[in-house]
PAVO-149552 format. One record per residue (C-alpha): x, y, z. Coordinates in steps of 0.001 Angstrom, whole numbers. Layout:
BEGIN
(r (X,Y,Z))
...
***
This chain:
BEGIN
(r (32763,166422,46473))
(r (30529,166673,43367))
(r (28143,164170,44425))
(r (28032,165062,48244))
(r (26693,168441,47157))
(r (24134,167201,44917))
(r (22918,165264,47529))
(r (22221,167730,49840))
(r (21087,170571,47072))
(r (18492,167531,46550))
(r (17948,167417,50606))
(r (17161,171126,50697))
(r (14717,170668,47589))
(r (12658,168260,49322))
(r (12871,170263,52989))
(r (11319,173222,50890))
(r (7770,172153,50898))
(r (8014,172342,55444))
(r (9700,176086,54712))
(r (7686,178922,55489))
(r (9655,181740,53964))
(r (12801,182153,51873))
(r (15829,184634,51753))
(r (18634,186096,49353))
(r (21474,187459,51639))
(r (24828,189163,50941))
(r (27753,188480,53510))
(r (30757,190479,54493))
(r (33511,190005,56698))
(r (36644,188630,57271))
(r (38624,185007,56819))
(r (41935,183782,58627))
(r (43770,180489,59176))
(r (44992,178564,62235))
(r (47731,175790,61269))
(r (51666,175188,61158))
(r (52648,178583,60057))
(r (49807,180807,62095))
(r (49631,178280,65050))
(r (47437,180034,67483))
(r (46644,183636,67006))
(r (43258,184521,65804))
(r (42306,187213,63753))
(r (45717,188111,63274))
(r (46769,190961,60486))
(r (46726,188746,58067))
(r (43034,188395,58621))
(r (41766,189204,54772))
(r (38416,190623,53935))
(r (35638,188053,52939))
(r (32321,188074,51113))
(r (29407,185565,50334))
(r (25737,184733,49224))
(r (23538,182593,50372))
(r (19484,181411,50013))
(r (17893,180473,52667))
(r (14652,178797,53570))
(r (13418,178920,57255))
(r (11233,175584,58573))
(r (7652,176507,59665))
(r (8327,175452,63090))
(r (10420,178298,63354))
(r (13579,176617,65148))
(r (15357,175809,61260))
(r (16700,177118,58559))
(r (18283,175619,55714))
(r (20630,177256,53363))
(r (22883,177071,50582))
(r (26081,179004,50760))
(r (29051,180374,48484))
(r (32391,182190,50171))
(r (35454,183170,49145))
(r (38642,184817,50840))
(r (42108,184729,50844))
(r (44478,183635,53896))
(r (47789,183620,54955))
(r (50673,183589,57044))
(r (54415,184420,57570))
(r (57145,182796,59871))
(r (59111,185664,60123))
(r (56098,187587,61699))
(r (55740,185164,64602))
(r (57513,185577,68492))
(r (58914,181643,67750))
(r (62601,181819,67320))
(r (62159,178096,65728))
(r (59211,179536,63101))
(r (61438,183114,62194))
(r (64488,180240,61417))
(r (62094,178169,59472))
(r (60660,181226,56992))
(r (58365,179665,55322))
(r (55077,181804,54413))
(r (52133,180628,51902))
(r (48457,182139,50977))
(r (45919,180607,49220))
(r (42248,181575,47833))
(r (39200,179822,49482))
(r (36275,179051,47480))
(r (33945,177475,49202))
(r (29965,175966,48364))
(r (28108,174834,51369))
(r (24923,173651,52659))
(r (23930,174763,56489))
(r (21043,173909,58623))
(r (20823,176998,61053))
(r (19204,175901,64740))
(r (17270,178892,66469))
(r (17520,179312,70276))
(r (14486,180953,70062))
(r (11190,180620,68097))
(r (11924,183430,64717))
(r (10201,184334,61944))
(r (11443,186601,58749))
(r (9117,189425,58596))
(r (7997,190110,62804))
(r (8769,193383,64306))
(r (7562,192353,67698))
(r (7230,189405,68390))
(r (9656,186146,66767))
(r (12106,188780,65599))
(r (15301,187728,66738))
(r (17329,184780,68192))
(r (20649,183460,68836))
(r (21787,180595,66268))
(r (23805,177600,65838))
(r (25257,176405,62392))
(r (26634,173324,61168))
(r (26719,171361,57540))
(r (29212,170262,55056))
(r (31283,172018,52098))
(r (33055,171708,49376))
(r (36095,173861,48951))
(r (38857,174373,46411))
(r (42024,176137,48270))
(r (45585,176069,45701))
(r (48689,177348,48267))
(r (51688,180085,47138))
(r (54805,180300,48577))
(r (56292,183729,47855))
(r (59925,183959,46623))
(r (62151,186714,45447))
(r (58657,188954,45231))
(r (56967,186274,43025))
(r (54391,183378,44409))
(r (54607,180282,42973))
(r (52014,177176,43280))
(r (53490,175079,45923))
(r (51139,172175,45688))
(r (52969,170784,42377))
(r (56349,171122,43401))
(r (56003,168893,45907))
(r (57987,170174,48486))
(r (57790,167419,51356))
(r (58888,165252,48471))
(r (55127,163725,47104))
(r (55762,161656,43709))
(r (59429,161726,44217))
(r (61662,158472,45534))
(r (61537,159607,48903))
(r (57818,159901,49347))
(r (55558,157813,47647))
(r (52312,159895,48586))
(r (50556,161626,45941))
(r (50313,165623,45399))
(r (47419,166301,48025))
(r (44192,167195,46864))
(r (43224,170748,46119))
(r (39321,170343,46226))
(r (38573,169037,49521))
(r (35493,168809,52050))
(r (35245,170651,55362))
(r (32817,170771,58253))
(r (31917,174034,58841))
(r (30444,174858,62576))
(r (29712,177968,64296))
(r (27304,180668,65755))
(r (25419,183744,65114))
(r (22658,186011,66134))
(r (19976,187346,63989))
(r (17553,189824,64025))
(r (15033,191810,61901))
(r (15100,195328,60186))
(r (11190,195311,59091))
(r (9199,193048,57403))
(r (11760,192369,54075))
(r (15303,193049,55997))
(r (17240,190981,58311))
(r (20671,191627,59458))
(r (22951,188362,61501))
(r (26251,188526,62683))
(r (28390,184816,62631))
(r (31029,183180,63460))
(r (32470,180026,62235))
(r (35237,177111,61830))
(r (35516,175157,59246))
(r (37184,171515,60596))
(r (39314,170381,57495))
(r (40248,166689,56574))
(r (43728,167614,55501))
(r (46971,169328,56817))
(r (48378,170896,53470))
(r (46755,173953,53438))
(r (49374,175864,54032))
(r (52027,172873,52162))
(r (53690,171685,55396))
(r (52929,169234,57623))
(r (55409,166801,57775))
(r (59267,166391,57577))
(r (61850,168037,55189))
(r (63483,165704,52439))
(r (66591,165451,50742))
(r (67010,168784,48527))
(r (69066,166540,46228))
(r (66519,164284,45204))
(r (63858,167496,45371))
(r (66176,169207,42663))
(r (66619,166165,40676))
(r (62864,164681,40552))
(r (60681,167800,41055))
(r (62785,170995,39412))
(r (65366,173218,40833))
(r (62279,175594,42611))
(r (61279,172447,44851))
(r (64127,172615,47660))
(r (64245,176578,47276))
(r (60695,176644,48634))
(r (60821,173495,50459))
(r (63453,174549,53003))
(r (64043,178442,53315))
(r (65251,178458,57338))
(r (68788,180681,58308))
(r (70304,177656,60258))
(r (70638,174126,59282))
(r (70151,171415,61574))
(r (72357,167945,60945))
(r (72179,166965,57322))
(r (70466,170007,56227))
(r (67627,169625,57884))
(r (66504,166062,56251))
(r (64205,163824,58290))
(r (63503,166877,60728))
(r (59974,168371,61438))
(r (59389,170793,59015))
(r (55783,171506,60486))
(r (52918,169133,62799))
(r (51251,166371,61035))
(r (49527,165732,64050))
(r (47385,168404,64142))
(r (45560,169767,61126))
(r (44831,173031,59943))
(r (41397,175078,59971))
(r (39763,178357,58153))
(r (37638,180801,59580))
(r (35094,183072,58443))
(r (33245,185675,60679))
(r (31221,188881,59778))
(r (27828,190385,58775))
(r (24703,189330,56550))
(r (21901,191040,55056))
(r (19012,189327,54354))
(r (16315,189988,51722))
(r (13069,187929,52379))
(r (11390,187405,48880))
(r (8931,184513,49716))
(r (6468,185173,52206))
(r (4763,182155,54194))
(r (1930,180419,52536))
(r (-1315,181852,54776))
(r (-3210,178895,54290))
(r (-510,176567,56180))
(r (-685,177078,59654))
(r (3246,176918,61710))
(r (4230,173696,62337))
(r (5168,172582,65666))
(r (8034,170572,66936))
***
């Protein structure tokens, strides 16, 4: 993750000298999760306030801008909150931080420029770009949250699982949209919206099947099969080889909300715009 950053802090170092202004912005809004326990509804309650800051250089073509980004939120999500009978049996509930360092190429629908009252003032925007992002899931038992990742709970480093505890610094795609437009000639306020495709299905701990609570108990501590398998009713041999959540489809993280953008670096007068 390290070294994918570095590469593209080093990709917006050498984009700088095509920018034509740069930007300090503040971000607020809101974060949320779509994945085995929070399946489908989006911004749900548990949607959790979110804040970020980014810097920002804009191309002199006026269709880019490149930025470096750093978020954080928390998400979650309960069974017992959702309509599925299956789910309320199941219980199971996690939350997790989200810190997250990102570089973004922004693509203007329209020609804009930081500073214009009139004319280049304001466009509709696509995102993309890649991330790094640290995420370390809770389960919450007898009004106490406890680090899932190292208990292991679908059995990782015990005899019935071979795999490994998953990763908790990971990279995600993030993707979305927004629409910018500005104040006066220093302030610029956006509104965006984006996903963040993920590369793993643990962060909310379940994705596959349950395992035997025996060998949980015995190999990973007595806490491992409490908050492995917390549903009402038991199905065959307590619930072993069953799905305990969908391994074929992996979980995402959201973030949507506001920015305000401070333009400190005003174009070079002597380079004319470049066009595309």
């Amino acid at each position: 993750m390290k070294k994918t950053l570095i590469i593209f802090i080093t990709v917006l170092g050498f984009i700088s000298s095509f920018s034509q202004s740069e930007e300090f912005s503040i971000f607020a809004g809101g974060t949320y999760y779509i994945g085995d326990i929070n399946p489908n509804k989006h911004f749900d309650q548990n949607t959790n306030p979110a804040i970020g800051f980014m810097y920002k250089r804009n191309d002199r073509n006026f269709r880019y801008a490149y930025r470096l980004q750093f978020m954080y939120g928390m998400i979650e999500a309960y069974d017992h909150q959702n309509d599925d009978p299956w789910m309320q049996n199941r219980d199971l509930n996690f939350r997790t931080p989200i810190l997250e360092l990102a570089a973004i190429m922004e693509v203007n629908f329209m020609k804009y420029r930081p500073g214009q009252i009139r004319k280049l003032s304001e466009t509709p925007y696509l995102f993309f770009g890649i991330a790094g992002y640290n995420f370390r899931p809770k389960g919450l038992y007898n009004d106490k949250w406890y680090d899932l990742q190292a208990l292991g709970t679908e059995g990782q480093n015990t005899s019935v699982n071979t795999d490994g505890y998953y990763k908790l610094n990971q990279i995600a795609l993030p993707v979305g949209f927004g629409y910018k437009k500005n104040l006066n000639k220093k302030w610029t306020f956006s509104i965006e919206y984006g996903v963040r495709i993920l590369f793993t299905d643990y962060l909310d701990d379940v994705s596959k099947q349950y395992v035997s609570p025996d060998v949980l108990a015995t190999e990973a501590g007595i806490l491992s099969p409490i908050l492995a398998d917390r549903s009402y009713k038991q199905v065959g041999d307590r619930n072993i080889g069953h799905n305990r959540g969908n391994s074929t489809k992996r979980d995402f993280y959201f973030f949507g909300g506001m920015t305000l953008s401070f333009t400190f670096k005003e174009p070079d007068p002597c380079k004319p715009p470049v066009e595309h």
